[in-house]
C-alpha positions as CSV (number, residue, x, y, z in Angstrom):
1,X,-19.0,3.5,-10.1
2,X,-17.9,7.0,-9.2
3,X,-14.9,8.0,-10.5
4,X,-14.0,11.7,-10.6
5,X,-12.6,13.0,-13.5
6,X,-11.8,16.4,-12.6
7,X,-12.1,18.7,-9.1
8,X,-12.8,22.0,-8.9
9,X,-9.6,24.0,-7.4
10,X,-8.7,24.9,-4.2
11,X,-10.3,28.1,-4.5
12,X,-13.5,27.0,-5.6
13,X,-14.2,23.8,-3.8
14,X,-15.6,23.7,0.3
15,X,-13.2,23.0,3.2
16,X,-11.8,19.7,3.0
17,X,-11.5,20.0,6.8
18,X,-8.3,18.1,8.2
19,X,-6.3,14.9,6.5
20,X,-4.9,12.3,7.8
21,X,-3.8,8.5,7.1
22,X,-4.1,5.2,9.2
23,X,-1.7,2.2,9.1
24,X,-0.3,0.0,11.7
25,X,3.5,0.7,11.5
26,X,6.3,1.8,8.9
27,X,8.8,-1.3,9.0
28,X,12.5,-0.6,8.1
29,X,11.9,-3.0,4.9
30,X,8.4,-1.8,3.8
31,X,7.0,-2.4,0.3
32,X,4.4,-1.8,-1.8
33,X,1.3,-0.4,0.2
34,X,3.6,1.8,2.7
35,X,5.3,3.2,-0.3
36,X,1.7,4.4,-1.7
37,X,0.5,5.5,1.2
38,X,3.8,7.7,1.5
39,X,3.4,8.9,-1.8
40,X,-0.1,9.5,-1.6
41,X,0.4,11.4,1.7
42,X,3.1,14.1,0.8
43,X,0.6,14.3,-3.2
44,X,-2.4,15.7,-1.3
45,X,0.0,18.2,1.1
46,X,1.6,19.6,-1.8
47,X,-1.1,19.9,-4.2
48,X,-4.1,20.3,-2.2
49,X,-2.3,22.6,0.4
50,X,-3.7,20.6,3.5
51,X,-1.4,19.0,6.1
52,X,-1.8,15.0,6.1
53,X,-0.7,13.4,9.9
54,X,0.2,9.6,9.1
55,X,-1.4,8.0,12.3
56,X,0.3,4.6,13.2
57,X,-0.6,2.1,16.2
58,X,2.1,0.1,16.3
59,X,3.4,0.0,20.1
60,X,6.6,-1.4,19.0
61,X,7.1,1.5,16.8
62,X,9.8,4.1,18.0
63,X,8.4,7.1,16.5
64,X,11.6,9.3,16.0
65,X,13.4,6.9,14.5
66,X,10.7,6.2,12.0
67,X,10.8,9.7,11.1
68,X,14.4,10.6,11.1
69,X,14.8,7.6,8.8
70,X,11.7,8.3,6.4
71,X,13.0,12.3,6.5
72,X,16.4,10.9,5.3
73,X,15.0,8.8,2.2
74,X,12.3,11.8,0.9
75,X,9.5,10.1,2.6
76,X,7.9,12.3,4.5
77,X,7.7,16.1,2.5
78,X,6.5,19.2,3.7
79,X,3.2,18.7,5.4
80,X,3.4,15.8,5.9
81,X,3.9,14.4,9.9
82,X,4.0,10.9,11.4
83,X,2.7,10.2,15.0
84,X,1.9,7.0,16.8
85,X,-1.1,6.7,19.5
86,X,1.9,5.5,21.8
87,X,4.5,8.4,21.7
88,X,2.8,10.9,24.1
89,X,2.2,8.9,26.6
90,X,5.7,7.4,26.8
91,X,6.9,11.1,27.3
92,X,4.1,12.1,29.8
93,X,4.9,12.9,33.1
94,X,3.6,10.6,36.2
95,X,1.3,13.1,37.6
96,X,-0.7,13.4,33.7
97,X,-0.9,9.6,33.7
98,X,-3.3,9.9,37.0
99,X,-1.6,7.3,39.4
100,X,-3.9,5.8,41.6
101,X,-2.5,5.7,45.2
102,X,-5.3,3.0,46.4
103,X,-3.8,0.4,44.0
104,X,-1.4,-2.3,44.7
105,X,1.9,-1.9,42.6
106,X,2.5,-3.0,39.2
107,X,4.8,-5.8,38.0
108,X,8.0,-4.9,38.6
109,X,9.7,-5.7,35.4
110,X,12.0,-3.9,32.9
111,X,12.3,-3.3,29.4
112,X,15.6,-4.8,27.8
113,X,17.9,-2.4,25.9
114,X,15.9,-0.7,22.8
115,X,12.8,-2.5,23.7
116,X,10.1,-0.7,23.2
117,X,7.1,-4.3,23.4
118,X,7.3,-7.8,24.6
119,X,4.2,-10.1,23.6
120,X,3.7,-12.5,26.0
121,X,1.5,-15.7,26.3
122,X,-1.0,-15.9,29.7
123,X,-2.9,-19.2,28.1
124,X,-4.8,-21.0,25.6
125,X,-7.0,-17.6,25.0
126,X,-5.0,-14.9,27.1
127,X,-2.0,-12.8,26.2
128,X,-0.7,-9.8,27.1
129,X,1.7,-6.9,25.6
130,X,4.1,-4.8,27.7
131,X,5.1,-1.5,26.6
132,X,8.0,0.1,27.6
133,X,9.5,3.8,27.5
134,X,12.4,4.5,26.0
135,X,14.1,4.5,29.3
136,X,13.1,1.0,29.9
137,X,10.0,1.2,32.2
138,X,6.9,-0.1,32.0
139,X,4.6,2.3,30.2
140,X,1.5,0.1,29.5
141,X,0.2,-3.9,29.7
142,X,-2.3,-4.5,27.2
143,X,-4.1,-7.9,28.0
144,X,-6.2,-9.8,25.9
145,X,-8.6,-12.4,27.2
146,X,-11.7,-14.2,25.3
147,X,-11.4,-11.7,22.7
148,X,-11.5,-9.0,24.9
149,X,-8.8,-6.3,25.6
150,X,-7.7,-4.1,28.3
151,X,-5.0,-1.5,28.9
152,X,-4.0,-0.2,32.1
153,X,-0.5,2.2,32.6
154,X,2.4,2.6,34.9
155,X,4.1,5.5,36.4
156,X,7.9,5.5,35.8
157,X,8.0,3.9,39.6
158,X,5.7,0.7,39.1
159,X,2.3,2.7,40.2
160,X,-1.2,1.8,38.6
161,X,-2.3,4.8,36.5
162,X,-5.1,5.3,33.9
163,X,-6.5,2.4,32.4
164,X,-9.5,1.7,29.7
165,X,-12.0,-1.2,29.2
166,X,-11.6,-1.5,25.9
167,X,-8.9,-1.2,23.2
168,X,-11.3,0.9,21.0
169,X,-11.6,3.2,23.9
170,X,-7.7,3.7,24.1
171,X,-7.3,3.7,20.3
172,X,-10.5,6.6,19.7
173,X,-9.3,8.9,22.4
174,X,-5.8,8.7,21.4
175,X,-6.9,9.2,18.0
176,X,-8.8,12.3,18.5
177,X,-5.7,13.5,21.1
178,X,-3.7,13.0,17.3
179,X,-6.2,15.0,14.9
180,X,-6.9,18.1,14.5
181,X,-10.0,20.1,15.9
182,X,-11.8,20.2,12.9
183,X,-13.8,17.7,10.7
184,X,-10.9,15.6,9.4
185,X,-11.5,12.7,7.2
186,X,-9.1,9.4,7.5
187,X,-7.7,7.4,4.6
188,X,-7.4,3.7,6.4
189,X,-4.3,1.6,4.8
190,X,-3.9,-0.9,7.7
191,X,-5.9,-4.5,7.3
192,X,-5.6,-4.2,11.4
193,X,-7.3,-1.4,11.5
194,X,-10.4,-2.5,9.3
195,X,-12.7,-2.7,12.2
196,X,-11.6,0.0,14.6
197,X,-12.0,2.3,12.4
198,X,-15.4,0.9,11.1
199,X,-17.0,1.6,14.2
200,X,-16.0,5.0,14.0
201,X,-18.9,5.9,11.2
202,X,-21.3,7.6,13.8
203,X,-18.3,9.5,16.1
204,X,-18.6,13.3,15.1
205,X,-15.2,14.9,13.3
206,X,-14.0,11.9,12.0
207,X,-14.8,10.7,8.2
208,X,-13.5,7.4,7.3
209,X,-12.7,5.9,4.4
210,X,-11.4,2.7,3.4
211,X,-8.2,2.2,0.9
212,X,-8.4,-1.2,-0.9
213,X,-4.7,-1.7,-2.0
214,X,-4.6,-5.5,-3.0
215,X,-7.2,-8.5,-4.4
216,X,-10.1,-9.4,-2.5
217,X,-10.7,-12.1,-4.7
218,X,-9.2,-15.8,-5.4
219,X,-6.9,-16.4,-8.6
220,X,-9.6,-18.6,-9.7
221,X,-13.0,-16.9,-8.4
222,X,-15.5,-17.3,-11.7
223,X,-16.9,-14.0,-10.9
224,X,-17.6,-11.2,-8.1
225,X,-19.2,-13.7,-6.0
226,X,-16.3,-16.3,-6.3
227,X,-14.0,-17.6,-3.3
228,X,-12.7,-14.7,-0.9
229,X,-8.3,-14.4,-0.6
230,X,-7.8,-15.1,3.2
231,X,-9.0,-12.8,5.8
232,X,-10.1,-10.6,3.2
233,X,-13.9,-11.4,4.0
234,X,-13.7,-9.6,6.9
235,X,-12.6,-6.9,4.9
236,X,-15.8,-6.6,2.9
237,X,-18.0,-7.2,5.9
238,X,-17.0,-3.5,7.3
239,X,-16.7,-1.8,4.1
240,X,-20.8,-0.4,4.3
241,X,-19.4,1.0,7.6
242,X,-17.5,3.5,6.0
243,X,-18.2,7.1,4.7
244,X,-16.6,5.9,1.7
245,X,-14.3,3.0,0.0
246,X,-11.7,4.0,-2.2
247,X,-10.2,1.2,-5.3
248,X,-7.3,1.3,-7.5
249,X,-9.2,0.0,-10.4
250,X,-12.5,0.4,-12.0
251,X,-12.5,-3.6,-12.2
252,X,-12.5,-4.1,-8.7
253,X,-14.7,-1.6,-8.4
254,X,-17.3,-3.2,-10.5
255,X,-16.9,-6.0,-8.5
256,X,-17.2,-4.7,-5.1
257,X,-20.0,-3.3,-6.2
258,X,-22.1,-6.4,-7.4
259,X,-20.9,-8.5,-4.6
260,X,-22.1,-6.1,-1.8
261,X,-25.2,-3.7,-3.6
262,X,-25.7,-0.4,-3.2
263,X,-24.7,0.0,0.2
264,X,-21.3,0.4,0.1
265,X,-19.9,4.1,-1.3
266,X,-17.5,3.6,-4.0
267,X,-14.9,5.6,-5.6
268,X,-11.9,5.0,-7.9
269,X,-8.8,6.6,-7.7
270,X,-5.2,5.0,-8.6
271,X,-1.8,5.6,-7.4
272,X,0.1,7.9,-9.1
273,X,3.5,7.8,-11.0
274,X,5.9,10.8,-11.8
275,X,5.9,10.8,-15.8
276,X,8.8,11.5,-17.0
277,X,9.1,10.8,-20.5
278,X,12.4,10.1,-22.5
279,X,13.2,12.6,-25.3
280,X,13.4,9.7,-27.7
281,X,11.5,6.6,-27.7
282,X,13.9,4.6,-30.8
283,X,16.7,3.0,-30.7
284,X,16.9,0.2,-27.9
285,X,17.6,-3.1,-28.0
286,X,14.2,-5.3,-29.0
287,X,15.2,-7.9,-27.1
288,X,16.1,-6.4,-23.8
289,X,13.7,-6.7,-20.7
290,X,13.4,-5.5,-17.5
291,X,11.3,-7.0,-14.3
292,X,10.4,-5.3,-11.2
293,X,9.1,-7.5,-8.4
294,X,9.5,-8.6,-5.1
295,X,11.0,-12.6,-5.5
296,X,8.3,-14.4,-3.4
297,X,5.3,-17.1,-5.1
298,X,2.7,-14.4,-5.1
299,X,5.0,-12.5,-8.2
300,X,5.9,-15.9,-10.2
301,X,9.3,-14.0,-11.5
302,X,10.1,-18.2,-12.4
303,X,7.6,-18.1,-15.6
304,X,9.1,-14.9,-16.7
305,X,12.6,-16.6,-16.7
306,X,11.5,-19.6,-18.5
307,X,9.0,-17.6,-21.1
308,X,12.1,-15.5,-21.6
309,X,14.9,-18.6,-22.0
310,X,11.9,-21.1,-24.4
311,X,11.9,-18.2,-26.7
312,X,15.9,-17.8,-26.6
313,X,16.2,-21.4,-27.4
314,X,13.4,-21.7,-29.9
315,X,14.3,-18.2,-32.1
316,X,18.0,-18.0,-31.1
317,X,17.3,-14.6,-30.4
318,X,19.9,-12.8,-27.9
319,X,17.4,-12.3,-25.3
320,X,18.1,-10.2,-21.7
321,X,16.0,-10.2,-18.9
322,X,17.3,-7.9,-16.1
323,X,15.5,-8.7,-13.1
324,X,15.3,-6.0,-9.7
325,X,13.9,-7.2,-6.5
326,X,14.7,-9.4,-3.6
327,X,13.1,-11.6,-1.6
328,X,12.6,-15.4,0.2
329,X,13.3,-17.1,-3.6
330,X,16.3,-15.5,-4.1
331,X,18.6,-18.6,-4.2
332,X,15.6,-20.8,-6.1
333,X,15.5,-18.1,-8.8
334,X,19.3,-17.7,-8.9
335,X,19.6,-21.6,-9.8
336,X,17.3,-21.2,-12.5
337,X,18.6,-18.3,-13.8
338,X,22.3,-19.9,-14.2
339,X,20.5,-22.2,-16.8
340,X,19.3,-19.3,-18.5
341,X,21.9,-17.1,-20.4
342,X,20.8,-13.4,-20.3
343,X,18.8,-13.2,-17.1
344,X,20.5,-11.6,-14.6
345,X,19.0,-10.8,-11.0
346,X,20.3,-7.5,-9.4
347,X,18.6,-7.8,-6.1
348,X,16.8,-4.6,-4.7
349,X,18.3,-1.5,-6.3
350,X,17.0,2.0,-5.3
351,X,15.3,3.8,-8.1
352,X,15.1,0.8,-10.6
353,X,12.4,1.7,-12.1
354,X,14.8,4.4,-14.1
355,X,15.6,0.8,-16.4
356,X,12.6,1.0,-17.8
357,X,13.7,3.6,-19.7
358,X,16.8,2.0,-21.3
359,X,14.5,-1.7,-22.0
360,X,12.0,-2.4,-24.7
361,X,9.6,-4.7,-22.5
362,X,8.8,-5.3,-19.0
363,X,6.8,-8.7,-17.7
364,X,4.1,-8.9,-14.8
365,X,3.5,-12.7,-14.0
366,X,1.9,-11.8,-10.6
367,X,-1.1,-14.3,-9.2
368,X,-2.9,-10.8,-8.2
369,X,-2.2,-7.1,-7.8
370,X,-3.8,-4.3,-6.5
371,X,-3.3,-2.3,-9.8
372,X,-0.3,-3.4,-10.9
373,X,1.4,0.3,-10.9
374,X,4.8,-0.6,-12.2
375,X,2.7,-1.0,-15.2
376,X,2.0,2.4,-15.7
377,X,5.7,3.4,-14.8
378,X,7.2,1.1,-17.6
379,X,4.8,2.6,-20.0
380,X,5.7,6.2,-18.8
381,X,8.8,5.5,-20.2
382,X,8.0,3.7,-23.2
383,X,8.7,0.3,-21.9
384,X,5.8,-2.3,-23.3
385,X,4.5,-4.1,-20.8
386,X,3.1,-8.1,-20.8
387,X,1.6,-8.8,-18.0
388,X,-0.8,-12.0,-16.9
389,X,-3.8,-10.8,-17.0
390,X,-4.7,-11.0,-12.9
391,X,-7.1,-9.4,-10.5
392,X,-6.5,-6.6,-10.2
393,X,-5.1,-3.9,-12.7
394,X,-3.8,-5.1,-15.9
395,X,-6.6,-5.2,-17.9
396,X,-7.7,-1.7,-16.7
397,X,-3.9,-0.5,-17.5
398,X,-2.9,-2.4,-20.4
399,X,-5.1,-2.1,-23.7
400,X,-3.9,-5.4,-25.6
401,X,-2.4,-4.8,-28.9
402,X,-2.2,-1.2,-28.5
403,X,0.3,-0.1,-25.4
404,X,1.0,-3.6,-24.9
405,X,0.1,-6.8,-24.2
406,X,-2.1,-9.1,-21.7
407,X,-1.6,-12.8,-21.5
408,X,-4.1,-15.3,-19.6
409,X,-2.8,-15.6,-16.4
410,X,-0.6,-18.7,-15.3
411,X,0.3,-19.6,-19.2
412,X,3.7,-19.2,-19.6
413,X,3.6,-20.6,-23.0
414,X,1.2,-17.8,-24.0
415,X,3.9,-15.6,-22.0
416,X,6.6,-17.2,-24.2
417,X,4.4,-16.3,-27.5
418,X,4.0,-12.3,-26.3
419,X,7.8,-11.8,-25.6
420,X,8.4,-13.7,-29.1
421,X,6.2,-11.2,-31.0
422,X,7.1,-8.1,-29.4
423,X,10.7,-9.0,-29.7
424,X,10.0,-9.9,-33.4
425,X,8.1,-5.9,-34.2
426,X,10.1,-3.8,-36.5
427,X,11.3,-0.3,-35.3
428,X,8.4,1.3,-37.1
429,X,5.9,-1.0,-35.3
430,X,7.5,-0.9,-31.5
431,X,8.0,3.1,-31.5
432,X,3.9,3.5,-32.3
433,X,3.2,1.2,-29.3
434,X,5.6,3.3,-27.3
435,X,4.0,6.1,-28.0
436,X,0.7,4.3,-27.0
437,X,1.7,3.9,-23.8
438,X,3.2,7.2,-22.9
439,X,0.1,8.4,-23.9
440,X,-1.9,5.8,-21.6
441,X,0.6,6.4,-18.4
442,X,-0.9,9.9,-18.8
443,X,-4.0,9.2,-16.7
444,X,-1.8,7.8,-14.1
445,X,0.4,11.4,-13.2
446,X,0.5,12.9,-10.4
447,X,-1.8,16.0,-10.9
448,X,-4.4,14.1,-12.0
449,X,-4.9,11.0,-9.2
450,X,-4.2,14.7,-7.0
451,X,-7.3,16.3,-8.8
452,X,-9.7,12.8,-8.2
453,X,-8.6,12.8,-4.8
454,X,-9.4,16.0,-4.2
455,X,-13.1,15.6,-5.7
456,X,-13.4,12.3,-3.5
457,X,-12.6,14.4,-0.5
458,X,-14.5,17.1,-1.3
459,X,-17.9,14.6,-1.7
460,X,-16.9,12.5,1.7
461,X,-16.8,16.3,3.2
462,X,-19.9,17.4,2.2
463,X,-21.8,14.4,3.0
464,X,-20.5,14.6,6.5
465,X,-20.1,17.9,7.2
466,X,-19.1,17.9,10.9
């Protein structure tokens, strides 16, 4: 495992050349990953003094929008700029597209109001995308047959114009029309980016490496060579491609590592939290709780409702569960909560990570995680966290007994016992545990994951110096 502790400063250390970030798009509703890669994004402009260009490939994705909306929220700090491999074209002239006179004409067809792509379906194995400009014309088709995809443009008038073979040939020249012209090395976030980018290993100025956000792994896998989540195995099959491959946890990294050998180049690096510490630790309510999670299967917020209401009816406790998130179980969740007095569900509230602060315990009953990092914000603020002990994160967060506690994963009467004994720890007992964790949320602050990301950078940099 390699896992920088420490980087030398900005003054010391070699030119990190240029940064930059891949993902496919930045939806309106985006979650977890998006918000990291955000974060992570406007951490290395600010402390490592480089600017970071967030590269999306989205053709749907109107650009200024994106931006204007992301500026509005925080999102995007100072360094820190978003492109798309579409927007330049659609505000080229004609004459830079290169229209070819010798062709016949294009389609004649028209984007509808504010549509920027239509997907349409040519057969069994062929489809095709049409990209318009924000002024409704056809920009671009992009057609995919047997596997194979091609892109040709459009003047503003219907006319052929420059086309390429191959979307990897449209996506690398655009790319490099995006970077700057020096060695840059790119963090990929985007699962539909995996192999575009792997192919990229040998192309001069462009480092690559690989940002492993969620479980590669079943629930159930035995051990590192156990039953691969989805599409995830094609996921591992690129990873010896890259200049490096960046985990959240030393877990998965351990993992990674005896599934695959040697040959793939490992770091560990979490995400980072702002701690912010509470001037006093005492005095809240031993029974209150507080769950942050998206209300969809994969999070299981059900077991934490019925852990929290079997140990309300077996210790007549007055137990509180405040629960923050939204999401496709909503009404499900809402039914079973109006058998439980004390839960309440708040649906998505900006910044609700602030009740940690105010509760004594939080719950994680996730099926897996990528680190679980609202773990380390809970314990930042002296909230003791029980969390399912999942691939990935909790184990490598949570030291059991200590900061808090980790339960086997799916047992909700195991769950039930936890919030019973923490809810049952004197004041004396609880405020040492809080302590615990601040201390533990430590490794997690922003400085730090800057200062291992700086030290992964500088090694990718000097490895592949141009």
């Amino acid at each position: 495992m390699t896992e920088p502790d420490a980087a030398p400063g900005a003054a010391d250390r070699p030119p990190l050349g240029g940064l930059a970030t891949a993902t496919w798009s930045i939806p309106h509703d985006f979650g977890g990953m998006t918000s990291a890669l955000l974060r992570r994004s406007r951490l290395l402009a600010a402390h490592l003094g480089e600017p970071v260009r967030i590269l999306t490939y989205a053709p749907g994705l109107d650009v200024h929008e994106a931006r204007r909306r992301l500026e509005r929220r925080g999102d995007l700090g100072p360094g820190v700029t978003l492109h798309n491999v579409w927007e330049d074209l659609r505000e080229l002239p004609d004459e830079a597209l290169g229209p070819r006179d010798d062709a016949p004409a294009g389609p004649r067809v028209r984007g509808r109001r504010a549509e920027l792509v239509r997907e349409e379906r040519l057969g069994d194995d062929a489809t095709r995308t049409l990209v318009f400009r924000g002024d409704r014309s056809l920009l671009a088709i992009e057609e995919s047959r047997g596997g194979r995809r091609t892109i040709e443009t459009f003047t503003r008038s219907g006319r052929p114009a420059r086309s390429w073979p191959t979307r990897r040939a449209f996506w690398l020249e655009r790319t490099r029309a995006l970077l700057p012209d020096v060695p840059t090395s790119v963090v990929v976030d985007s699962k539909e980016l995996i192999r575009f980018f792997a192919t990229l290993r040998d192309e001069p100025g462009i480092r690559t490496l690989q940002m492993v956000h969620g479980a590669h792994l079943a629930t159930d896998a035995a051990d590192a060579h156990g039953q691969v989540v989805g599409r995830r195995g094609r996921l591992l099959g690129a990873l010896a491609d890259y200049d490096a491959v960046v985990l959240l946890t030393p877990t998965q990294e351990r993992e990674i590592a005896e599934r695959l050998g040697p040959g793939v180049r490992t770091f560990v690096v979490p995400n980072s939290i702002d701690v912010d510490v509470p001037a006093d630790l005492t005095g809240r309510d031993p029974a209150h709780g507080v769950m942050l999670a998206s209300l969809d299967g994969r999070k299981r917020v059900d077991h934490a409702v019925t852990a929290v209401d079997a140990v309300r009816r077996r210790t007549g406790r007055p137990l509180r569960l405040d629960v923050y998130g939204d999401g496709p179980e909503r009404a499900a969740l809402r039914r079973l909560a109006a058998r439980s007095p004390g839960v309440r569900l708040h649906g998505h509230v900006p910044g609700a990570a602030a009740r940690f602060a105010e509760a004594s315990f939080m719950l994680l009953t996730s099926r897996s995680e990528g680190m679980g990092l609202v773990l380390a914000e809970a314990m930042a603020r002296g909230c003791l966290p029980i969390a399912y002990d999942v691939r990935y994160g909790p184990a490598d967060v949570v030291t059991h007994g200590v900061d808090g506690f980790l339960v086997p994963a799916g047992d909700t009467a195991a769950l039930a016992a936890a919030v019973e004994q923490v809810t049952g720890l004197d004041e004396a007992a609880l405020l040492a545990m809080r302590q615990a964790a601040v201390r533990s949320a430590q490794r997690f602050d922003d400085s730090r994951v800057a200062r291992r990301w700086a030290e992964v950078l500088t090694r990718v940099a000097a490895a592949r110096p141009a």
